[in-house]
LUMDO-472426 format. One record per residue (C-alpha): z, y negated, x. Coordinates in steps of 0.02 Angstrom, whole numbers, padded with zeros to 5 digits, always signed. Layout:
<nodes>
ZYX ...
</nodes>
This chain:
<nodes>
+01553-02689-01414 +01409-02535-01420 +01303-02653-01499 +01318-02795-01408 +01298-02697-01246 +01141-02622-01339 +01085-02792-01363 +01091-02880-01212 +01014-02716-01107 +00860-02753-01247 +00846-02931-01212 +00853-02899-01009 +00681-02846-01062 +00618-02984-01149 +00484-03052-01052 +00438-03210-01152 +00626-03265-01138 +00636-03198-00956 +00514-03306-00908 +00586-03469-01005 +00750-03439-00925 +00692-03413-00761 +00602-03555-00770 +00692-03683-00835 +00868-03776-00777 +00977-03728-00926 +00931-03541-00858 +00951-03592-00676 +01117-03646-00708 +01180-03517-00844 +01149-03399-00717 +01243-03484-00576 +01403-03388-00614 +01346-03215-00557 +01210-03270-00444 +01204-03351-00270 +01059-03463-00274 +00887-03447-00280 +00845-03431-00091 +00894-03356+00080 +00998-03494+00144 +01106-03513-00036 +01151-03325-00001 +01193-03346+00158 +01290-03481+00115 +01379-03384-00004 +01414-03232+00109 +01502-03342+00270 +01609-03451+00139 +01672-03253+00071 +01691-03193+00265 +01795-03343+00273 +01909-03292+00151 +01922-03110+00218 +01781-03005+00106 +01638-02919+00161 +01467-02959+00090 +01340-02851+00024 +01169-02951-00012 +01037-02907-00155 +00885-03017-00178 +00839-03002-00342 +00694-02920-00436 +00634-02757-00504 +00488-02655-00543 +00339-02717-00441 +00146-02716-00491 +00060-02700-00308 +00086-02627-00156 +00071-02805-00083 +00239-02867-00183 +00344-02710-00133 +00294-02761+00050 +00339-02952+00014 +00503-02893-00060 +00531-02784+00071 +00491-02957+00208 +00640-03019+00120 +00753-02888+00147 +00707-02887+00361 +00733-03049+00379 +00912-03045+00284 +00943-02917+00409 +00897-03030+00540 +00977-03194+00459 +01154-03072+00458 +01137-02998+00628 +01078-03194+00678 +01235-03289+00597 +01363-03142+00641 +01382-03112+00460 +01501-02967+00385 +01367-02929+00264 +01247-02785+00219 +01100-02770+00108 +01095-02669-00073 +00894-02637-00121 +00827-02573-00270 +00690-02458-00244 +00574-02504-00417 +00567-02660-00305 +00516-02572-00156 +00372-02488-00251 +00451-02330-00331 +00350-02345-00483 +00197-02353-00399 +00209-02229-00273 +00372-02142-00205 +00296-02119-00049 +00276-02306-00019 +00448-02339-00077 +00526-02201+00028 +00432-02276+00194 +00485-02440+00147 +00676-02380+00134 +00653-02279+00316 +00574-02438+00386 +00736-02544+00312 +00857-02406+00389 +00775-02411+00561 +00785-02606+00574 +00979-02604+00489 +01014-02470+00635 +00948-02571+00762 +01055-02709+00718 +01219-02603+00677 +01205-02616+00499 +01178-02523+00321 +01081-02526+00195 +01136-02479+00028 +00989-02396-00107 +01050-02446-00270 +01037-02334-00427 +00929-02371-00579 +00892-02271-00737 +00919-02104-00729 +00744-02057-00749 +00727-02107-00544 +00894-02030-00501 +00834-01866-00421 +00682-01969-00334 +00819-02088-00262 +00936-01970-00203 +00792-01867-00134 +00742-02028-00018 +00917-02087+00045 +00968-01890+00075 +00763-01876+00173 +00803-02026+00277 +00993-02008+00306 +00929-01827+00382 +00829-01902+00538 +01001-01895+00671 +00930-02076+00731 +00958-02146+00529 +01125-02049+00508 +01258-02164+00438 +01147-02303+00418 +01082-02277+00260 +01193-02234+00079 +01178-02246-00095 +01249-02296-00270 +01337-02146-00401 +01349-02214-00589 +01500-02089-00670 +01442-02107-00825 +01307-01974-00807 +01356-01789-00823 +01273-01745-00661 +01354-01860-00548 +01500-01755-00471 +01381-01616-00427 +01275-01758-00347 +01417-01816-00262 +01480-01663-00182 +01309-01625-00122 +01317-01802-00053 +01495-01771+00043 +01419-01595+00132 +01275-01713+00216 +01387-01840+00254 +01326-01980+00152 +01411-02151+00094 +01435-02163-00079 +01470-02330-00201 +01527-02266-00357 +01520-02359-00530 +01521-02327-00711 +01331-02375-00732 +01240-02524-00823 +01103-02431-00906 +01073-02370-01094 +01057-02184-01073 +01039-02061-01182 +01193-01937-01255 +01100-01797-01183 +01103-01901-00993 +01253-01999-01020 +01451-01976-01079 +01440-02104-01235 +01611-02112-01223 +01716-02261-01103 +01852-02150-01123 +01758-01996-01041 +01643-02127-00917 +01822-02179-00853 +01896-02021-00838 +01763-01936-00741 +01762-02118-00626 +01920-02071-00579 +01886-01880-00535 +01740-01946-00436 +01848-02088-00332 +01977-01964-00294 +01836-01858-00226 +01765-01992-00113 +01938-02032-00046 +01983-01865+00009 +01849-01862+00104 +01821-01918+00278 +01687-02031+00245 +01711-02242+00203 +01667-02255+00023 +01647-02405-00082 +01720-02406-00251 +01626-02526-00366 +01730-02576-00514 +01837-02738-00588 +01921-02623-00700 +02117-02642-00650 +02155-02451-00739 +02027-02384-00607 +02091-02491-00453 +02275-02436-00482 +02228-02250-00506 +02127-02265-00338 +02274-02355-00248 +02393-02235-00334 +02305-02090-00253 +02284-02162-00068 +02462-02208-00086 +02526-02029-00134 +02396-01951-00008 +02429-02061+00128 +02247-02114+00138 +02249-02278+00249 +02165-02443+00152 +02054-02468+00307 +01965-02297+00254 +01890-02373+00078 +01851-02507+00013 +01838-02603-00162 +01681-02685-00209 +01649-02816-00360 +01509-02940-00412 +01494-03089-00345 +01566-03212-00501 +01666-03075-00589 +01865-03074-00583 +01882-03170-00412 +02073-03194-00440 +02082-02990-00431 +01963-02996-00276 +02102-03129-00179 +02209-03012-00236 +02160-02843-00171 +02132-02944-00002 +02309-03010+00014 +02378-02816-00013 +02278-02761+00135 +02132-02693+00036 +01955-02717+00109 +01837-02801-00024 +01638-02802-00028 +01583-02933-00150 +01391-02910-00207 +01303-03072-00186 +01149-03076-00271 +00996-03215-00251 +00837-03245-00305 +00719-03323-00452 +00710-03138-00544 +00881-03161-00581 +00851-03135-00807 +00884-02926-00805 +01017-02923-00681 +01109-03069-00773 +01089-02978-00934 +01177-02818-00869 +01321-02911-00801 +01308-02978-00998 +01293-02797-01080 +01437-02727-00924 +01556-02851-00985 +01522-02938-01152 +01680-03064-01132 +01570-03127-00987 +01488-03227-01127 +01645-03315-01198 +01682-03375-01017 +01511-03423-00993 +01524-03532-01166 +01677-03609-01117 +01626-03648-00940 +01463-03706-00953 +01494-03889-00997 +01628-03910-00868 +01582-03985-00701 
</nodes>
């Protein structure tokens, strides 16, 4: 399974056959599984038919690492009017943005006014944005902009960000995160990181996810804990139900495509549910990850693809 994983994180950076599967309808439809659609209105689509059925939305349009200030600010259009389009349609639904998309790369200070302006308009509205985590090379710059922002009393509570447990420095991160009062979405982590960085070890990734969880839920503050891993849901329910923290105080969050019989599930007990609902043509890396995350992903996708 290391290799495979290996693998498909290389070939989420494959440009030549990035380009030929985003291109082409066999990609557009091999990818339809774990993403919404290609535009706005397929996301939105997505996100009132899983209000419907009692989850929360949070919505990600798609793409990564920009080349010009000009296509952070386009990607960044996208993101306001999503927060428009929610606050518009009376959505349940809040927006996840990656900040290599928002211009990180290029200049942290562009990204970091981008995120502020994104905060201000999602506070406006009553909603949330959510700064997702990338490599760990950008997770001290990334913290360092969610914890700048969340700081101004008129952004409080309206921004938070995502906590991947399988780096070492994640619970220190975490409790600094808790003493400022900041929303956390904790997951294992999709990236290939070093042994120096990173536990190499599932064993040790999952045992320090659940250290970290029951850290979030002893706190006062609504968390999101991102996994479809059943041995981390039951420890999680396990401790609220021995600590007699309330369901309505967390709540479970999964990928849009990925074990939606466990997602019904978790609703039926009483358990609130985010799904992530991503769009968007730039869809090749993130489909990749869900690849290297999960490798079985690809025997359902071979056995599904030729049915209607």
């Amino acid at each position: 399974m290391p290799v495979l994983r290996s693998a498909f994180i290389a070939l989420s950076k494959n440009r030549p056959l990035r380009r030929f599967c985003e291109q082409t309808r066999f990609g557009r439809r091999m990818s339809s599984r774990f993403v919404a659609g290609m535009e706005i209105d397929d996301a939105l689509r997505v996100a009132a038919a899983l209000n419907h059925q009692g989850m929360l939305v949070t919505l990600d349009s798609l793409g990564e690492s920009v080349s010009s200030e000009f296509e952070a600010q386009s990607a960044a259009d996208i993101y306001h009017q999503l927060l428009d389009w929610i606050s518009g349609q009376k959505l349940n639904a809040n927006i996840s943005v990656k900040l290599t998309q928002m211009g990180l790369e290029l200049s942290p200070e562009l990204a970091d006014g981008i995120a502020v302006s994104l905060a201000e308009h999602a506070k406006s509205l009553g909603n949330f944005v959510r700064i997702d985590m990338e490599d760990s090379s950008l997770t001290q710059v990334t913290l360092d902009i969610v914890r700048r922002a969340h700081a101004r009393p008129d952004l409080r509570d309206s921004i938070g960000i995502v906590i991947q447990s399988y780096l070492y420095r994640s619970q220190a991160d975490i409790e600094q995160l808790l003493a400022e009062g900041i929303r956390v979405r904790l997951c294992k982590g999709a990236y290939k990181e070093p042994p120096d960085v990173a536990f190499p070890s599932k064993a040790d990734v999952d045992k320090n996810y659940i250290k970290l969880s029951e850290m979030l839920l002893a706190s006062p503050i609504y968390h999101g804990l991102a996994t479809h891993d059943e041995a981390m849901i039951a420890a999680a329910k396990g401790y609220a139900g021995k600590n007699n923290i309330a369901p309505s105080r967390f709540e479970f969050q999964m990928l849009y495509g990925v074990r939606r019989d466990l997602q019904r599930k978790l609703v039926k007990e009483g358990y609130n549910v985010r799904v992530y609902v991503p769009f968007g043509r730039e869809w090749f890396p993130y489909f990749m990850r869900r690849l290297a995350e999960r490798p079985a992903n690809v025997l359902f996708l071979a056995k599904n693809f030729f049915r209607n």
